[in-house]
C-alpha positions as CSV (number, residue, x, y, z in Angstrom):
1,X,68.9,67.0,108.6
2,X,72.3,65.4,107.7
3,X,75.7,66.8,108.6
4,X,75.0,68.4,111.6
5,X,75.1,66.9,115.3
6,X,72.3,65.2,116.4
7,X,72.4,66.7,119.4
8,X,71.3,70.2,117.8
9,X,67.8,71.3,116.8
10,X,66.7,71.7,113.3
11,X,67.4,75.0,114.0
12,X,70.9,75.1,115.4
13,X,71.6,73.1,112.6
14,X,70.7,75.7,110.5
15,X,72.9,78.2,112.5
16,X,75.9,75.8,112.9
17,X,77.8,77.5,110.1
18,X,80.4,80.1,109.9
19,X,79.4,83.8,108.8
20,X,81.3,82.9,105.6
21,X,79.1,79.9,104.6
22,X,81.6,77.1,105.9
23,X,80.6,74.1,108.5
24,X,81.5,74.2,111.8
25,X,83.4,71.4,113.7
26,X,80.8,69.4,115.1
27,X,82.0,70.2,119.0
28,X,82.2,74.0,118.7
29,X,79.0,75.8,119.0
30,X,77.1,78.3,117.2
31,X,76.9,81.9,118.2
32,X,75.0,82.8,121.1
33,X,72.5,85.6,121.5
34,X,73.7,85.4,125.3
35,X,77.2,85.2,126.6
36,X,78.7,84.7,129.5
37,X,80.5,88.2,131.2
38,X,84.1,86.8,130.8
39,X,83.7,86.1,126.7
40,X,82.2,89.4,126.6
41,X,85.4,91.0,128.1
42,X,87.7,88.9,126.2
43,X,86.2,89.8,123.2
44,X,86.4,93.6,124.1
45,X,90.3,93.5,125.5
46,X,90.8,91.8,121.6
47,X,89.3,94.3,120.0
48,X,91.4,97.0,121.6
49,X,94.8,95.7,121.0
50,X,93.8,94.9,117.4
51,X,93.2,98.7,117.7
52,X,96.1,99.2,119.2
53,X,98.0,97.0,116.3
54,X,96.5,98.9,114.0
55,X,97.9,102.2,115.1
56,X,101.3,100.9,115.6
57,X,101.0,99.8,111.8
58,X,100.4,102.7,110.1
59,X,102.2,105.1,112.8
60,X,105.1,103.5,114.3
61,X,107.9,103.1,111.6
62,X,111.7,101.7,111.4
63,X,113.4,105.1,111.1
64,X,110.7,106.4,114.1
65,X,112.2,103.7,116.4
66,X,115.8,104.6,115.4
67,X,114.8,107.7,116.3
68,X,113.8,106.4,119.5
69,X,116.8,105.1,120.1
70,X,115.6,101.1,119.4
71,X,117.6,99.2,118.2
72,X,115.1,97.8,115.7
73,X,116.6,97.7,112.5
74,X,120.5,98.8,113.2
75,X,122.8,96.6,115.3
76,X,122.9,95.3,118.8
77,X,120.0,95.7,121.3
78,X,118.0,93.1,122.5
79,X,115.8,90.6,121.2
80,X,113.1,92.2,122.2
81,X,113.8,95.1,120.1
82,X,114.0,93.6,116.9
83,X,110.1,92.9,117.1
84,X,108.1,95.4,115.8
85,X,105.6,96.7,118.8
86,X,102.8,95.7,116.5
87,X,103.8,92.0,116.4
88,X,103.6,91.7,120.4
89,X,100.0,94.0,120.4
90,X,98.6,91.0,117.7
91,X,99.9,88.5,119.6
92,X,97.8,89.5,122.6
93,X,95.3,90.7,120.7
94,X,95.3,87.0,119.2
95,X,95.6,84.8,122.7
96,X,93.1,87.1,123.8
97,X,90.7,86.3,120.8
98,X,91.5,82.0,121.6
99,X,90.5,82.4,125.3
100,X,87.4,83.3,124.4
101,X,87.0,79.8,123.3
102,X,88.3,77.8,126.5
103,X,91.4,75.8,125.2
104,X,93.5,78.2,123.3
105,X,95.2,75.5,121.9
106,X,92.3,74.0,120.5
107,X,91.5,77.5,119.2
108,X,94.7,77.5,117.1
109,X,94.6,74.6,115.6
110,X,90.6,74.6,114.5
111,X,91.6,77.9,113.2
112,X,94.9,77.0,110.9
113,X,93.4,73.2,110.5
114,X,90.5,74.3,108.3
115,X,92.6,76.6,106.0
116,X,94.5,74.8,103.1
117,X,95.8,78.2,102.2
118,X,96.8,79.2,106.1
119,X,98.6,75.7,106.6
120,X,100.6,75.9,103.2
121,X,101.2,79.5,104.4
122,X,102.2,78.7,107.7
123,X,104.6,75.7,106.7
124,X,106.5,78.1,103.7
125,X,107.1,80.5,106.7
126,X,108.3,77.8,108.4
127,X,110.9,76.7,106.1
128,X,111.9,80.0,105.2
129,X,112.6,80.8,109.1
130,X,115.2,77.5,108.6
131,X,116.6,78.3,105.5
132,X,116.9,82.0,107.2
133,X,118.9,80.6,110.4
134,X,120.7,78.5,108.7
135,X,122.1,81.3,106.4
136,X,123.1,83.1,109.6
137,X,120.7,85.9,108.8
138,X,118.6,87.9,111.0
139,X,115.2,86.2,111.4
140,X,113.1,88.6,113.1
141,X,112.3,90.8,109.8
142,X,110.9,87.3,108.6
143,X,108.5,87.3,111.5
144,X,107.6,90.8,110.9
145,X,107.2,90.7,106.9
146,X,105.8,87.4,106.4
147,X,104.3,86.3,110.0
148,X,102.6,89.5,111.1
149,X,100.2,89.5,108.0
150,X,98.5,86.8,108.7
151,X,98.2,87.0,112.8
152,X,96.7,90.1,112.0
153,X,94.1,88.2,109.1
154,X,93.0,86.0,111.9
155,X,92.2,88.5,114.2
156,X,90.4,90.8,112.3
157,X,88.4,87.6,111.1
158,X,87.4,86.8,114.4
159,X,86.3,90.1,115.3
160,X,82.4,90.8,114.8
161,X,81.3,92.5,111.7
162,X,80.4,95.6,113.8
163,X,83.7,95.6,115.9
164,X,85.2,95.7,112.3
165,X,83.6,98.6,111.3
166,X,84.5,100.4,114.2
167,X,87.9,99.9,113.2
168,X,87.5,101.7,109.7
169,X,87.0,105.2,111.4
170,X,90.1,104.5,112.4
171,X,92.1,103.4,109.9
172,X,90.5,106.5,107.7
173,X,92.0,108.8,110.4
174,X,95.9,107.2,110.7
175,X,95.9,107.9,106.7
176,X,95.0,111.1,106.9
177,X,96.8,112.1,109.4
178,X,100.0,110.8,107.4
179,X,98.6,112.6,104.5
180,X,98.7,116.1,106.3
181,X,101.8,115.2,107.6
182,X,103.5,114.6,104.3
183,X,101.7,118.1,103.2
184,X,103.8,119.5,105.9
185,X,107.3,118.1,105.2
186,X,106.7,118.6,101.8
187,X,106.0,122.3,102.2
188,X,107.7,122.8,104.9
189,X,110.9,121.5,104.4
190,X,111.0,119.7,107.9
191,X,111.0,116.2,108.8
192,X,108.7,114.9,111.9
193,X,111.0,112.0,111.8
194,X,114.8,111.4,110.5
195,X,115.2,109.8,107.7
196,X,117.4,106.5,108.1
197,X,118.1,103.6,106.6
198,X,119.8,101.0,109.1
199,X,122.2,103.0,111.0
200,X,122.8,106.0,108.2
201,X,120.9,109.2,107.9
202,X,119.5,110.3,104.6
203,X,120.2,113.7,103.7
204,X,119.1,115.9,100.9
205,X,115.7,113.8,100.5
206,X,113.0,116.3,99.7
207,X,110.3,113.4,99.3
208,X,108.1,113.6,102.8
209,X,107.9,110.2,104.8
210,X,105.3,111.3,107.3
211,X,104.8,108.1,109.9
212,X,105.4,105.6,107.8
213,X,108.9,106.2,108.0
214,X,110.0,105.9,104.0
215,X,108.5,108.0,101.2
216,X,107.9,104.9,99.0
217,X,105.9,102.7,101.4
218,X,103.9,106.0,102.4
219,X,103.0,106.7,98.6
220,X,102.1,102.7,98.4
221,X,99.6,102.8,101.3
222,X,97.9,106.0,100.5
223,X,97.4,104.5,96.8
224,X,95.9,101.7,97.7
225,X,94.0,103.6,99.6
226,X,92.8,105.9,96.9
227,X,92.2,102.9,94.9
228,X,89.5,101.7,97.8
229,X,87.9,104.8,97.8
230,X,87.6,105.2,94.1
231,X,87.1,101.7,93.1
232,X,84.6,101.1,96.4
233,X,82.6,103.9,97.0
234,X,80.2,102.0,99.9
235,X,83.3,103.2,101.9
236,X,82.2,106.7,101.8
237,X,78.8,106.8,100.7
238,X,78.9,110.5,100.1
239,X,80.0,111.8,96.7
240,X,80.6,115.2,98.7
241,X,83.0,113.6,101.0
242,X,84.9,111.5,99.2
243,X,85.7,112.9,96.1
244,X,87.9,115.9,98.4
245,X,89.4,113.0,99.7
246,X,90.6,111.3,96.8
247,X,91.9,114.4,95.5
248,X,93.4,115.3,98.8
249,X,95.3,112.0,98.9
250,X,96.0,112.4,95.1
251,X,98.2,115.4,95.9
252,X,100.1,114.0,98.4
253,X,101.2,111.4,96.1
254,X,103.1,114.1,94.8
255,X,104.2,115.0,98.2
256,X,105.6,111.5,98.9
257,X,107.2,111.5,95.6
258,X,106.1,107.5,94.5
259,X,106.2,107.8,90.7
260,X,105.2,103.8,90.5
261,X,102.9,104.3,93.1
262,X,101.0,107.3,91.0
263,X,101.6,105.8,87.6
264,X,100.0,102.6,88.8
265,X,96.7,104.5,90.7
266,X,95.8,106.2,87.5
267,X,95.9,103.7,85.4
268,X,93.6,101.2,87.6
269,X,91.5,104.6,88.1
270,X,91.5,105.1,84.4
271,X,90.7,101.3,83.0
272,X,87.6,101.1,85.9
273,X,86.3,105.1,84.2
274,X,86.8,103.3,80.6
275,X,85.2,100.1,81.8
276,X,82.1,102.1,83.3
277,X,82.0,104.6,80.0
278,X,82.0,101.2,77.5
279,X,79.3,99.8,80.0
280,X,76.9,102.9,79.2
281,X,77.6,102.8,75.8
282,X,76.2,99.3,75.9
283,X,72.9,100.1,77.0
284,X,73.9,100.6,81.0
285,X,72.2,103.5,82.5
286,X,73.0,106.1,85.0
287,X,71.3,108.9,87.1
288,X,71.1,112.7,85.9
289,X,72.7,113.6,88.9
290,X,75.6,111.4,88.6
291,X,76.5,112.2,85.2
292,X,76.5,116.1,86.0
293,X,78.7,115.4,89.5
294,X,81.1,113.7,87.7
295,X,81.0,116.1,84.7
296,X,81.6,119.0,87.6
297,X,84.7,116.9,89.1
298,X,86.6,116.3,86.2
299,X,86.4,119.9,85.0
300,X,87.3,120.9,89.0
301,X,89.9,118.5,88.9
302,X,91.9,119.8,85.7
303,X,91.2,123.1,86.7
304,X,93.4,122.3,90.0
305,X,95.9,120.3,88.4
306,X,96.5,123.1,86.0
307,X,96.7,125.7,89.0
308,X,99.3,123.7,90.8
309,X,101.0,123.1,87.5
310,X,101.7,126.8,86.7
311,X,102.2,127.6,90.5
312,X,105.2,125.0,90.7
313,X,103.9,123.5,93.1
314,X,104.8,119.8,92.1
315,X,108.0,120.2,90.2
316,X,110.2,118.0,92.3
317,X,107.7,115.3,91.4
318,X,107.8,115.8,87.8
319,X,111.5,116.2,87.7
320,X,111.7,112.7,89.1
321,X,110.2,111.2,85.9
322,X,113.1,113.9,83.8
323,X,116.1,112.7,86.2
324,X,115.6,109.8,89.0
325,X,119.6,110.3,90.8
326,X,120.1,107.0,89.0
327,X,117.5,104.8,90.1
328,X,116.4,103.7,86.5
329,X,120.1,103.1,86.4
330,X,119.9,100.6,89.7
331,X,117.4,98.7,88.5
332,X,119.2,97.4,85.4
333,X,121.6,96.6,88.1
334,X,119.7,94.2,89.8
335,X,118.5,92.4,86.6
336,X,122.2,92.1,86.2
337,X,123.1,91.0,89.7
338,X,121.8,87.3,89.1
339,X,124.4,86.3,86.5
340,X,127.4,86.8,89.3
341,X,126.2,83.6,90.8
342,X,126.3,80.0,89.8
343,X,123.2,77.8,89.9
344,X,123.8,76.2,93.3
345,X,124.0,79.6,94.7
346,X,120.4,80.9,92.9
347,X,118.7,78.0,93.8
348,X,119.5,77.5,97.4
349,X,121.1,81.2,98.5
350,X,124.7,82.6,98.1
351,X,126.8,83.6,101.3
352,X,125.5,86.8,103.2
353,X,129.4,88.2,102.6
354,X,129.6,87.4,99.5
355,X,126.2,88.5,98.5
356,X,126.7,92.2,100.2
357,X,130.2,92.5,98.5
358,X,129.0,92.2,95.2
359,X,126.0,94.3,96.1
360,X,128.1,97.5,97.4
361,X,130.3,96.7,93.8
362,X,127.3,97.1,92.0
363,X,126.1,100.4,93.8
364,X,123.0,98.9,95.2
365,X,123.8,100.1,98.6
366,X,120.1,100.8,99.2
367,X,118.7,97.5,98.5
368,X,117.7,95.5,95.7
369,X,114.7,97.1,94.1
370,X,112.7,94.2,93.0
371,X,111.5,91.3,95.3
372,X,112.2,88.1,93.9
373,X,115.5,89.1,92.7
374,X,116.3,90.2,96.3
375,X,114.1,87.1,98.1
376,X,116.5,84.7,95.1
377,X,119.8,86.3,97.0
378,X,118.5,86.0,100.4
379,X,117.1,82.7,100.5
380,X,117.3,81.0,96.9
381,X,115.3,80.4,94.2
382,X,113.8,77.4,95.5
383,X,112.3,79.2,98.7
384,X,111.7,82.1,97.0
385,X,109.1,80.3,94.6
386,X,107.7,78.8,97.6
387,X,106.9,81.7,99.4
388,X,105.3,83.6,96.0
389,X,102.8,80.3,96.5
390,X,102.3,81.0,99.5
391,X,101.3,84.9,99.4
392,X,99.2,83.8,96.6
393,X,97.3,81.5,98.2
394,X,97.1,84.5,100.8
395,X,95.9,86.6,98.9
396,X,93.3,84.5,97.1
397,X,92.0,83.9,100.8
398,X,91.7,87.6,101.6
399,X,90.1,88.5,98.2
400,X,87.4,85.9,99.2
401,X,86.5,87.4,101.2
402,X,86.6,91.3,100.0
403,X,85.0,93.6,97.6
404,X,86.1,93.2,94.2
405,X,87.5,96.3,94.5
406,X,90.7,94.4,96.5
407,X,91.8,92.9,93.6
408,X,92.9,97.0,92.4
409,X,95.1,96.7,95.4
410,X,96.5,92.9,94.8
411,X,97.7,94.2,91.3
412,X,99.2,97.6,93.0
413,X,101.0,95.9,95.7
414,X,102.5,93.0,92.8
415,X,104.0,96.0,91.1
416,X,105.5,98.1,93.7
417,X,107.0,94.6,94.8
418,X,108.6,94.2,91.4
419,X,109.8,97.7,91.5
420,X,111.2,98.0,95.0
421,X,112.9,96.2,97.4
422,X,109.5,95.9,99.7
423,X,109.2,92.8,101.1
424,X,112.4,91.7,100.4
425,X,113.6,94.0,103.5
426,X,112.1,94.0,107.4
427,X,108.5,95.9,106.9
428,X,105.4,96.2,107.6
429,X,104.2,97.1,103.9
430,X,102.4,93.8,103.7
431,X,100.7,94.3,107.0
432,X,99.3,97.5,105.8
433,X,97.9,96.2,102.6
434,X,96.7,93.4,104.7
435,X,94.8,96.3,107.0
436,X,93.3,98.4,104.1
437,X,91.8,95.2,102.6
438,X,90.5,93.7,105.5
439,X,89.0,96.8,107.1
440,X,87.9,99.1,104.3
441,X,86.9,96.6,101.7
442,X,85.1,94.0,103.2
443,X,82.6,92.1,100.9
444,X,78.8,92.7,101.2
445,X,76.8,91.0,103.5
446,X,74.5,88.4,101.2
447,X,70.9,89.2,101.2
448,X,69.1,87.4,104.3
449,X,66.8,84.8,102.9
450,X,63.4,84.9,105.1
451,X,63.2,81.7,108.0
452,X,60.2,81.0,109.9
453,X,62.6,78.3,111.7
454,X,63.3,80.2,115.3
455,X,66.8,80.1,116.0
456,X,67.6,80.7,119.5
457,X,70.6,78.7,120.6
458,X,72.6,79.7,123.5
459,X,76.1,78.4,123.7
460,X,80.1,80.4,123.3
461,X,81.0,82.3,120.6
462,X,81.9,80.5,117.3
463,X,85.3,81.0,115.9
464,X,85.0,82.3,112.2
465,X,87.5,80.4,109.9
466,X,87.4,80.6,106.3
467,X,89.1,78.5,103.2
């Protein structure tokens, strides 16, 4: 058998290959049925702090460390605070994951080397961490928006596909548990957490944050996740479970007050019902009880939308789409921001001075709500296309693979990108994406073809690296 070290058996031949189909370097071993007591350890202390990384994702936000009183994304403090806790818990969670394989730094580079789309990835980020110093800007939201995705990827790809569905519990339960949270605010009237923006306090915001600190990247994360439940229902097997949890999460939408966010879900939900509907009226079959379920929850679900209608209960949502305090009005601004700069200035980045003057002129004191536009200011065009590449290529690599159902959550994420400032400021709204993706929609396993070629090979744990 060519292509595989001679020093292997036919049948470690057969197993030198990665979980997702792809050779092996020729020196790194296949998985082993046995390992030794230290890898074993290794392996466990990674799969905690991607845990723990996890958690700090979807529960630890800006405005919660303001509140903390960290400096994290207001003036002064240390270095060290203007790293998001979840950067340093992937960090270890990633050493910890290279150990396993004696040389770390042999672990790094077979795991970037192998990826076309990590090592264009990795060398945008670089330049964009130049061009962001040499600007005189802060850097740190770089690492955190850009770099933090894809440590995180890796992890998570090394992990085992068991240890990664120990993590969905988990991620299920942090979105709920911002879900009831925004319930709260939003009935309640109280806050868990301040809202702030940089060093200033929002007042008069009826919208409910919950954890993730802002009410726009909560409504973003609990629509794509509505969009893996609906779209990927091998999530939650159980009709009787998950339908009350897409209509649970539904209604916070209203809660956390995302009109793109909501407007976006539905009509992914919608195109997947009419896609399904023009299927059976092609031939495609379903079961009896099927048909009468979802017969039962569409009726259930307009009878509850009418209740809350006519109880009121949503009116500050609907009076968003009626009268917005301007925002409509903000984003023509942006559109319009562009043409106060010559072409040198859009192609390689205007001053940071001269860029927030003419931002505060404009009355765009909360940020540029559209990402390329703001990335163009920041950095310049020229980087700015160079990082889209990048994130594509990203992207692509994740939906590889995921369920098809990702893709739902690709197209969600584009437009909240175009219609906020998202990744354009220091977040963690592309790590969360990143998590849902990874986590919840993971592609099937392919069908085991049957072997009567024993494979019992002994040896450390491979490292899973995919194109």
């Amino acid at each position: 058998m060519t292509g595989f070290p001679r020093h292997l058996p036919p049948s470690a031949a057969i197993a030198a290959r990665s979980p997702h189909g792809l050779p092996l370097p020729p020196h790194w071993p296949t998985s082993a049925s046995r390992q030794r007591p230290m890898q074993v350890l290794l392996g466990l202390a990674a799969f905690i702090f991607a845990a723990l990384a996890i958690t700090a994702t979807l529960t630890i936000s800006p405005s919660m460390l303001t509140h903390w009183k960290v400096q994290y994304a207001t003036s002064g403090g240390t270095f060290l605070e203007k790293l998001h806790p979840a950067t340093y818990l992937t960090c270890i969670a990633l050493l910890l994951t290279l150990l396993r394989f004696g040389n770390p730094f042999e672990g790094l580079v077979a795991t970037f080397a192998r990826s076309k789309t990590t090592i264009l990835y990795l060398i945008c980020w670089v330049l964009l961490l130049v061009q962001t110093v040499m600007l005189q800007r802060p850097f740190t939201g770089v690492v955190d928006t850009f770099l933090l995705p894809l440590l995180l990827a890796v992890v998570l790809w090394q992990l085992s596909p068991l240890q990664r569905s120990l993590l969905a519990p988990l991620v299920h339960g942090l979105i709920l548990l911002n879900v009831m949270i925004g319930y709260y605010e939003y009935f309640a009237g109280h806050r868990i957490i301040p809202l702030t923006l940089g060093n200033v306090l929002v007042v008069g915001e009826w919208r409910s944050a919950a954890l993730f600190g802002h009410p726009l990247v909560a409504s973003g994360v609990v629509a794509a996740y509505i969009l893996a439940l609906s779209l990927n229902p091998r999530i939650v097997p159980s009709p009787l479970v998950r339908m009350p949890l897409i209509a649970l999460c539904l209604g916070s939408l209203m809660a956390f007050g995302g009109r793109t966010a909501l407007v976006t879900t539905l009509g992914l939900i919608a195109l997947a019902v009419g896609a399904r509907v023009f299927g059976l009226m092609r031939g495609g079959r379903i079961s009896l009880p099927a048909l009468i379920a979802a017969i039962l929850v569409a009726f259930a679900g307009l009878a509850i939308v009418f209740a809350a209608l006519n109880l009121g209960l949503f009116d500050k949502m609907l009076l968003r789409f009626s009268s917005d305090k301007g925002s409509t009005l903000a984003r023509y601004a942006t559109w319009q921001f562009l043409s106060h700069f010559d072409w040198w200035e859009i192609l390689f980045g205007p001053s940071i001075a001269r860029a927030n003057a003419l931002q505060n002129q404009l009355g765009l004191d909360y940020g540029i709500e559209n990402f390329w536009i703001a990335s163009t200011v920041q950095f310049g065009l020229l980087h700015t296309l160079m990082m889209t590449a990048a994130l594509i290529g990203f992207l692509v690599k994740i939906l590889r693979q995921s369920a098809g159902a990702a893709i739902a959550l690709v197209v969600l994420m584009t437009v909240i990108a175009a219609s906020s400032v998202s990744f354009s400021s220091k977040n963690l709204q592309l790590t969360q994406f990143v998590i849902l993706m990874i986590v919840l929609l993971p592609k099937a396993p392919p069908v085991p073809r049957a072997s009567t070629i024993p494979q019992r090979v002994v040896a450390r744990p491979q490292l899973r690296v995919a194109r």
